[in-house]
N, CA, C and O atoms as a CHARMM CRD file, in Angstrom:
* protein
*
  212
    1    1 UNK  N      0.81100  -1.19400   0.00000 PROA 1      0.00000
    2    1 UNK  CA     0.00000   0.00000   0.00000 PROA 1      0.00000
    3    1 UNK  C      0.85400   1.25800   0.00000 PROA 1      0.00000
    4    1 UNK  O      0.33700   2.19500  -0.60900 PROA 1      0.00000
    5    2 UNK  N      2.19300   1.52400   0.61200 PROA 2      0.00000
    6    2 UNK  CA     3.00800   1.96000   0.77800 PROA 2      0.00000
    7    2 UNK  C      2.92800   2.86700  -0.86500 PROA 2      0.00000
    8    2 UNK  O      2.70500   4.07600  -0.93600 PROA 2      0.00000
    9    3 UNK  N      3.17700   1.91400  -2.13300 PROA 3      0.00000
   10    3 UNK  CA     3.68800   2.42800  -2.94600 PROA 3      0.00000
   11    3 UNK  C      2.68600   2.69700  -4.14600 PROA 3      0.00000
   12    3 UNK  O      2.92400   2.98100  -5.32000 PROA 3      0.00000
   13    4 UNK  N      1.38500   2.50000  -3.41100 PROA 4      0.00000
   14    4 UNK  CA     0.03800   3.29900  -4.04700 PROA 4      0.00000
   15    4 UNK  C     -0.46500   4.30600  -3.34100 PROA 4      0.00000
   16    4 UNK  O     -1.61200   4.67100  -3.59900 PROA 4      0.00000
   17    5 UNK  N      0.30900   4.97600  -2.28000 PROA 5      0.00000
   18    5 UNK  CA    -0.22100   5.96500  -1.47700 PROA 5      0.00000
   19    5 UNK  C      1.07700   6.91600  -2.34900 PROA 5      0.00000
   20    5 UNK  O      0.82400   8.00900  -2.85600 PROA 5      0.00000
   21    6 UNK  N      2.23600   6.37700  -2.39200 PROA 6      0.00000
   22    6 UNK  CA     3.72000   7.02300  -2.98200 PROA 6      0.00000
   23    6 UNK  C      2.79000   7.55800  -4.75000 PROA 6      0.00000
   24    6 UNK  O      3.20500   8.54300  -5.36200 PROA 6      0.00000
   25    7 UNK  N      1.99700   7.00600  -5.10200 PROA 7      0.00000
   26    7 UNK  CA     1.68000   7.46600  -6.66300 PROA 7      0.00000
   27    7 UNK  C      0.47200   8.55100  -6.42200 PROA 7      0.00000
   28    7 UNK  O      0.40800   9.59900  -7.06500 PROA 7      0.00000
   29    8 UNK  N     -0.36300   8.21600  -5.53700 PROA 8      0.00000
   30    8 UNK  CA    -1.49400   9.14100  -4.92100 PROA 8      0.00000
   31    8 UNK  C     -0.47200  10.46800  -4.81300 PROA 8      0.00000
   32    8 UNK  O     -0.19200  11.36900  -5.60300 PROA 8      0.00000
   33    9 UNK  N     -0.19100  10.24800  -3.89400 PROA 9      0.00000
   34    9 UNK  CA     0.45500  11.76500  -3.53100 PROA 9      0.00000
   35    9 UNK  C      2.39300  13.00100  -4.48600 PROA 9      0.00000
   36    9 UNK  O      3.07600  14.01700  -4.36200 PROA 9      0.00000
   37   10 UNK  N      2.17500  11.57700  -5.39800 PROA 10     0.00000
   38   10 UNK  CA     2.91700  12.18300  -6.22500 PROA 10     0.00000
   39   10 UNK  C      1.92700  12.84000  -7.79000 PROA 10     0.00000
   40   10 UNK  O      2.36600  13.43000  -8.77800 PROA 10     0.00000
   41   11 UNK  N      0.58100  12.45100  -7.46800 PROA 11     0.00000
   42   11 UNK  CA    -0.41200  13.05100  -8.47200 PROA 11     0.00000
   43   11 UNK  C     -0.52200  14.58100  -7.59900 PROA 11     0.00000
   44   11 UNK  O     -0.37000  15.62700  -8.23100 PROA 11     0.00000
   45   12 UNK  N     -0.67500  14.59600  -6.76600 PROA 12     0.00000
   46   12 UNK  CA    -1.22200  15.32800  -5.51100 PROA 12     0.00000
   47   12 UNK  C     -0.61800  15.58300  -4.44100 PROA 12     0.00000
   48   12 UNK  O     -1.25500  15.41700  -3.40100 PROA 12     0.00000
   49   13 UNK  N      0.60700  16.00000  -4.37000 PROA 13     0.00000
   50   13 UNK  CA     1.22900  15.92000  -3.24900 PROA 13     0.00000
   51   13 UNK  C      0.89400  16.54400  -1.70200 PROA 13     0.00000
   52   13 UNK  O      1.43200  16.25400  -0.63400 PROA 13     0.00000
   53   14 UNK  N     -0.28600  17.58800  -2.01000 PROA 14     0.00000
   54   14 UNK  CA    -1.18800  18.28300  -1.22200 PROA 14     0.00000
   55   14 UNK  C     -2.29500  17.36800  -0.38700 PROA 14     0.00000
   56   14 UNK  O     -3.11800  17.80500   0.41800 PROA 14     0.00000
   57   15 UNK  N     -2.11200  16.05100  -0.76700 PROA 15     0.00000
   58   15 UNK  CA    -3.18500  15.18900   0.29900 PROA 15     0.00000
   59   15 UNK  C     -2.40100  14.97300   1.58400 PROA 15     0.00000
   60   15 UNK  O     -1.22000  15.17500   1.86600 PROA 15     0.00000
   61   16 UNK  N     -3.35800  14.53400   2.22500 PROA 16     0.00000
   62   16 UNK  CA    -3.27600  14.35200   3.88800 PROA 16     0.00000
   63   16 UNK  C     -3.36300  13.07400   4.05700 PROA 16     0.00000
   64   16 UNK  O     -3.79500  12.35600   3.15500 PROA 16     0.00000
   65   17 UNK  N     -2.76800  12.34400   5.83200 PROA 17     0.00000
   66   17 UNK  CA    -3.02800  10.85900   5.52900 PROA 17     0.00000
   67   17 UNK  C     -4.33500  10.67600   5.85400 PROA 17     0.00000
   68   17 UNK  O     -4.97900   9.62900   5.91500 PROA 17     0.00000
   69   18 UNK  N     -4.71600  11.98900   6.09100 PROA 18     0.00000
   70   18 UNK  CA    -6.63900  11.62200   6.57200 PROA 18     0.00000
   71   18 UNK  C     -6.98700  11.45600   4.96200 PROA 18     0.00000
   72   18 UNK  O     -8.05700  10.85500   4.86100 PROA 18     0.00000
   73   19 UNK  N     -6.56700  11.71000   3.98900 PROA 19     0.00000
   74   19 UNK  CA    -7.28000  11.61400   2.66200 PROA 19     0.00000
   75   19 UNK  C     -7.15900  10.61100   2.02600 PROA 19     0.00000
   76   19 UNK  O     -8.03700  10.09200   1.33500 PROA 19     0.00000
   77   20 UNK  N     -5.47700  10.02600   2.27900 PROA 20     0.00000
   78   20 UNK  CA    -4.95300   8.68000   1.40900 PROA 20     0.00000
   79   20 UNK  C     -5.74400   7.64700   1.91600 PROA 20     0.00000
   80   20 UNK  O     -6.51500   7.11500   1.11700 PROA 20     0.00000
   81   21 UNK  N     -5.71300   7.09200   3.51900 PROA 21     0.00000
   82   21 UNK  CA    -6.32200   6.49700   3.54300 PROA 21     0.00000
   83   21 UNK  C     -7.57900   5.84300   3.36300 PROA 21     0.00000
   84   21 UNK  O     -7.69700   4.62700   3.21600 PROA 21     0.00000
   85   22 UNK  N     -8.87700   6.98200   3.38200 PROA 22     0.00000
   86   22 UNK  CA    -9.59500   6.55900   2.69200 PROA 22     0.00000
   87   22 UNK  C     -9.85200   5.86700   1.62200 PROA 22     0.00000
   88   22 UNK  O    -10.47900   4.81200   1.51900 PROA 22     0.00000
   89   23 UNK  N     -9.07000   6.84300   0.40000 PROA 23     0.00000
   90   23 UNK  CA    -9.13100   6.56900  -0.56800 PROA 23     0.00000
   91   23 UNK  C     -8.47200   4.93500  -0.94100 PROA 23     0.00000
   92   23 UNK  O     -8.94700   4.10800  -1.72000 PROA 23     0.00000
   93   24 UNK  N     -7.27700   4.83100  -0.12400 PROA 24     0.00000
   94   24 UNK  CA    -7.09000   2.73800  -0.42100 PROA 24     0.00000
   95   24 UNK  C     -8.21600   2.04900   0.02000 PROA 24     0.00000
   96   24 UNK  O     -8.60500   1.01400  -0.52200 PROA 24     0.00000
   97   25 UNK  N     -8.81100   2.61800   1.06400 PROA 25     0.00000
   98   25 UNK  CA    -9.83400   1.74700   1.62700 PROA 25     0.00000
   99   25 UNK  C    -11.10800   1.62300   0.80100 PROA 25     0.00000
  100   25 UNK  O    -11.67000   0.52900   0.78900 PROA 25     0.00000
  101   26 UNK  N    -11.60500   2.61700   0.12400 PROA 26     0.00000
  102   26 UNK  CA   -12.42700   2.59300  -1.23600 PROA 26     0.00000
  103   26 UNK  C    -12.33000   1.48100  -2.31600 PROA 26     0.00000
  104   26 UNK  O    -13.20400   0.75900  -2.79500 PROA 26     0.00000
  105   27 UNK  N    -10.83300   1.57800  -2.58000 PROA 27     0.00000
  106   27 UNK  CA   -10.45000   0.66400  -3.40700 PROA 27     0.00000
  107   27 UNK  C     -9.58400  -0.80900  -3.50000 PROA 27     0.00000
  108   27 UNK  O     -8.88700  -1.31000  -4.38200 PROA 27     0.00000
  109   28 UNK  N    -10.00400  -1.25200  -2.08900 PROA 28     0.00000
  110   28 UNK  CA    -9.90100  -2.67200  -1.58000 PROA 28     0.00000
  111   28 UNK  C    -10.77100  -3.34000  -1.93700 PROA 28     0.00000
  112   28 UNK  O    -11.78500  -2.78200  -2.35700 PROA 28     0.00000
  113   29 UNK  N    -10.67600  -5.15800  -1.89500 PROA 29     0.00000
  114   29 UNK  CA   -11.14600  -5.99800  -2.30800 PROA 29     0.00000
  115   29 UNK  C    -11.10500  -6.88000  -1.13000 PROA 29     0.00000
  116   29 UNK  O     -9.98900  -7.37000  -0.95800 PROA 29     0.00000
  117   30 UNK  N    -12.03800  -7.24100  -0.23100 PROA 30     0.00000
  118   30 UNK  CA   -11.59500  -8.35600   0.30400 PROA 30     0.00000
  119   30 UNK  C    -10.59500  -9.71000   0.20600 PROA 30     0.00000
  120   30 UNK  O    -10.93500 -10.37300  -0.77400 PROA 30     0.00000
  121   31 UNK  N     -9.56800 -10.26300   0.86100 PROA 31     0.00000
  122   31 UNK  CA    -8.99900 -11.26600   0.48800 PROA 31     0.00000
  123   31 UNK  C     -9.67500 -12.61600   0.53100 PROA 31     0.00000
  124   31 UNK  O    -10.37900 -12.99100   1.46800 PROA 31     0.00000
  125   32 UNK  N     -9.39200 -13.35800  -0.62100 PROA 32     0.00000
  126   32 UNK  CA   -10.02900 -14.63600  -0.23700 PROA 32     0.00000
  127   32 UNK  C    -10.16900 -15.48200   0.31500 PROA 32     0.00000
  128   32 UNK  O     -9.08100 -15.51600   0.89000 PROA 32     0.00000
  129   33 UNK  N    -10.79600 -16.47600   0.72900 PROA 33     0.00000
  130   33 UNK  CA   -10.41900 -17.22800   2.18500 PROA 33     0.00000
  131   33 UNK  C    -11.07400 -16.93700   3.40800 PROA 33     0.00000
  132   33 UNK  O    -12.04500 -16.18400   3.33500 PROA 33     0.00000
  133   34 UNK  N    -10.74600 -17.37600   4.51200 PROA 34     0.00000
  134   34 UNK  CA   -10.84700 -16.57000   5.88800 PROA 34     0.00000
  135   34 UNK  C     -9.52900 -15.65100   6.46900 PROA 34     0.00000
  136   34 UNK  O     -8.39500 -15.68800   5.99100 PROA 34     0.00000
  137   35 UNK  N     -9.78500 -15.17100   7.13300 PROA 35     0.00000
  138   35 UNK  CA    -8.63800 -14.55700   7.97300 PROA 35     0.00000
  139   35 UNK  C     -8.98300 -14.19600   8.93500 PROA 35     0.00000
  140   35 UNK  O     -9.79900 -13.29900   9.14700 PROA 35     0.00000
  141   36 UNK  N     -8.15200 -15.13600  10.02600 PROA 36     0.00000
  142   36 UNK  CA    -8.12600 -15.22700  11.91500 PROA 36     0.00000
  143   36 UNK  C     -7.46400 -13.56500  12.61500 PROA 36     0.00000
  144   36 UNK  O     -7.39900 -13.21300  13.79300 PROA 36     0.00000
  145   37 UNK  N     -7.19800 -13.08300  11.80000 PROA 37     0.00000
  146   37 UNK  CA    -7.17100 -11.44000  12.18300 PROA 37     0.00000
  147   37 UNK  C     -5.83200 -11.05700  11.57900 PROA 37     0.00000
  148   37 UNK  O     -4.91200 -11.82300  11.29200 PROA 37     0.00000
  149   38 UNK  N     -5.89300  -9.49300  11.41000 PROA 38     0.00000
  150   38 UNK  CA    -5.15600  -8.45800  11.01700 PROA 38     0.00000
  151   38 UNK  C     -4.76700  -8.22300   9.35700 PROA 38     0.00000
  152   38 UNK  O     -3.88600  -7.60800   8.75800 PROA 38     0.00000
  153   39 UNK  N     -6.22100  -9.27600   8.87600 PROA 39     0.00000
  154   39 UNK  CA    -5.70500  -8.68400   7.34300 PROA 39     0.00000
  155   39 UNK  C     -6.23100  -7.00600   6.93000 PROA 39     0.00000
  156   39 UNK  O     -5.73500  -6.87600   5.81100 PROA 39     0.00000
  157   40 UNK  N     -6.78600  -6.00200   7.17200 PROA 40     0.00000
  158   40 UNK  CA    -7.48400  -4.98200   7.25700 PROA 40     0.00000
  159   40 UNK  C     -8.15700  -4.96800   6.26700 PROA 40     0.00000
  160   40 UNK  O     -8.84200  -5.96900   6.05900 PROA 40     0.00000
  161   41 UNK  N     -8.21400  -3.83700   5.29600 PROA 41     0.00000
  162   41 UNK  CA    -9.26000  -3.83400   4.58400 PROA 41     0.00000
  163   41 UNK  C     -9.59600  -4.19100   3.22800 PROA 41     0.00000
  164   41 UNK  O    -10.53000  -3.82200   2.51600 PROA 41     0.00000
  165   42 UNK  N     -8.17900  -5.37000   2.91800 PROA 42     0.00000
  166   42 UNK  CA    -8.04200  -6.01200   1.40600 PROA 42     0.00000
  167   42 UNK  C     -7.38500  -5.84800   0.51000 PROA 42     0.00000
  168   42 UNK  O     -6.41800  -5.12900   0.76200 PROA 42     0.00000
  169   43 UNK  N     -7.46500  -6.27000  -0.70400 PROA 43     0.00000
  170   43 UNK  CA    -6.11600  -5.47500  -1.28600 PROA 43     0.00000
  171   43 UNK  C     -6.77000  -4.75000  -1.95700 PROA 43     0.00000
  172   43 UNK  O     -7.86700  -4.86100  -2.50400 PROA 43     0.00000
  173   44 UNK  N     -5.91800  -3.86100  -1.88000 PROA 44     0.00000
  174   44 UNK  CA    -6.18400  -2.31000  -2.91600 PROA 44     0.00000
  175   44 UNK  C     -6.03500  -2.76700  -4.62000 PROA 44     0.00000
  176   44 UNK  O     -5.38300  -3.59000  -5.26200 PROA 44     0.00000
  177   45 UNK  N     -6.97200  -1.78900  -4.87800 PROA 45     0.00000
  178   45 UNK  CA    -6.73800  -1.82800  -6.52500 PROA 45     0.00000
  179   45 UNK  C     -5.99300  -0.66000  -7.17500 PROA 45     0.00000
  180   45 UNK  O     -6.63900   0.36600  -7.38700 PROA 45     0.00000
  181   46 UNK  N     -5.04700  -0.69600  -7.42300 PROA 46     0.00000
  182   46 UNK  CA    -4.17400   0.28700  -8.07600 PROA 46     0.00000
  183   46 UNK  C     -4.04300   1.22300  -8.68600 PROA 46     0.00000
  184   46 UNK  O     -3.46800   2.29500  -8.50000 PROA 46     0.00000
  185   47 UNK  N     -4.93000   0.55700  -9.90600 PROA 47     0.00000
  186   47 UNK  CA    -5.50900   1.84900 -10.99700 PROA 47     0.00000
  187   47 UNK  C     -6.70700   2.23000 -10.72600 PROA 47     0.00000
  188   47 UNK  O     -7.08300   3.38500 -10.92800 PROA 47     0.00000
  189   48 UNK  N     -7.49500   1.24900 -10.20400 PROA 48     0.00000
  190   48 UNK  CA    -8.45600   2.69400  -8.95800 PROA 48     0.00000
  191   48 UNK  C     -8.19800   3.44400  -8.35400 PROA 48     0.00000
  192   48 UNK  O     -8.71200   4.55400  -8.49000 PROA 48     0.00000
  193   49 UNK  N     -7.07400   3.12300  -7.19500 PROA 49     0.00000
  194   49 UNK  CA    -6.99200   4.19800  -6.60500 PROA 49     0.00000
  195   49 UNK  C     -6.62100   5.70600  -7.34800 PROA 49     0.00000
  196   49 UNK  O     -7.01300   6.87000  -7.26700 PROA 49     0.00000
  197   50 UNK  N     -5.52700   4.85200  -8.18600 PROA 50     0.00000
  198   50 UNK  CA    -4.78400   6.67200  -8.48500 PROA 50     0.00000
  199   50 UNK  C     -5.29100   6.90700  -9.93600 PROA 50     0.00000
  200   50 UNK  O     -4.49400   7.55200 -10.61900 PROA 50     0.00000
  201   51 UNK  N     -6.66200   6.45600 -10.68100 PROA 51     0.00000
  202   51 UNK  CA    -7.51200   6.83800 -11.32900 PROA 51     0.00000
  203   51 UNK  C     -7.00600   6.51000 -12.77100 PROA 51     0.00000
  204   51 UNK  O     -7.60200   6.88400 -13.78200 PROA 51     0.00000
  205   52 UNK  N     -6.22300   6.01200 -12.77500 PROA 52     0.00000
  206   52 UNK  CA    -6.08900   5.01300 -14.10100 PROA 52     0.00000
  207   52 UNK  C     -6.44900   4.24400 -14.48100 PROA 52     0.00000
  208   52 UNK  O     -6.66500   3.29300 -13.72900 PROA 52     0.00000
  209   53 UNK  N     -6.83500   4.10100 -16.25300 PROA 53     0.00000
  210   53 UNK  CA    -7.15500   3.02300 -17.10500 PROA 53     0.00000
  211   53 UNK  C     -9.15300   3.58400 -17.07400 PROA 53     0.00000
  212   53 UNK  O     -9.98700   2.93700 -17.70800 PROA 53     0.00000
């Protein structure tokens, strides 16, 4: 996530982490399977987030 928040804010370098985060969390997918804790909120989609394609 690290390096889809690094492309977010190199579109925008004026966002906040109150803003990035949302925005990965928008564009998560649940993982498949179960998970016994700490997967959070899925994996992000990439070119969603930072509005490509």
């Amino acid at each position: 996530m690290a390096g889809i928040a690094a492309l977010l804010l190199g579109g925008n370098p004026t966002l906040t982490p109150a803003a990035v985060e949302p925005a990965l969390k928008a564009n998560s997918r649940p993982i498949p399977g179960t998970c016994s804790g700490g997967c959070g909120a899925g994996l992000v989609d990439a070119a969603a987030t930072v509005g490509v394609g």
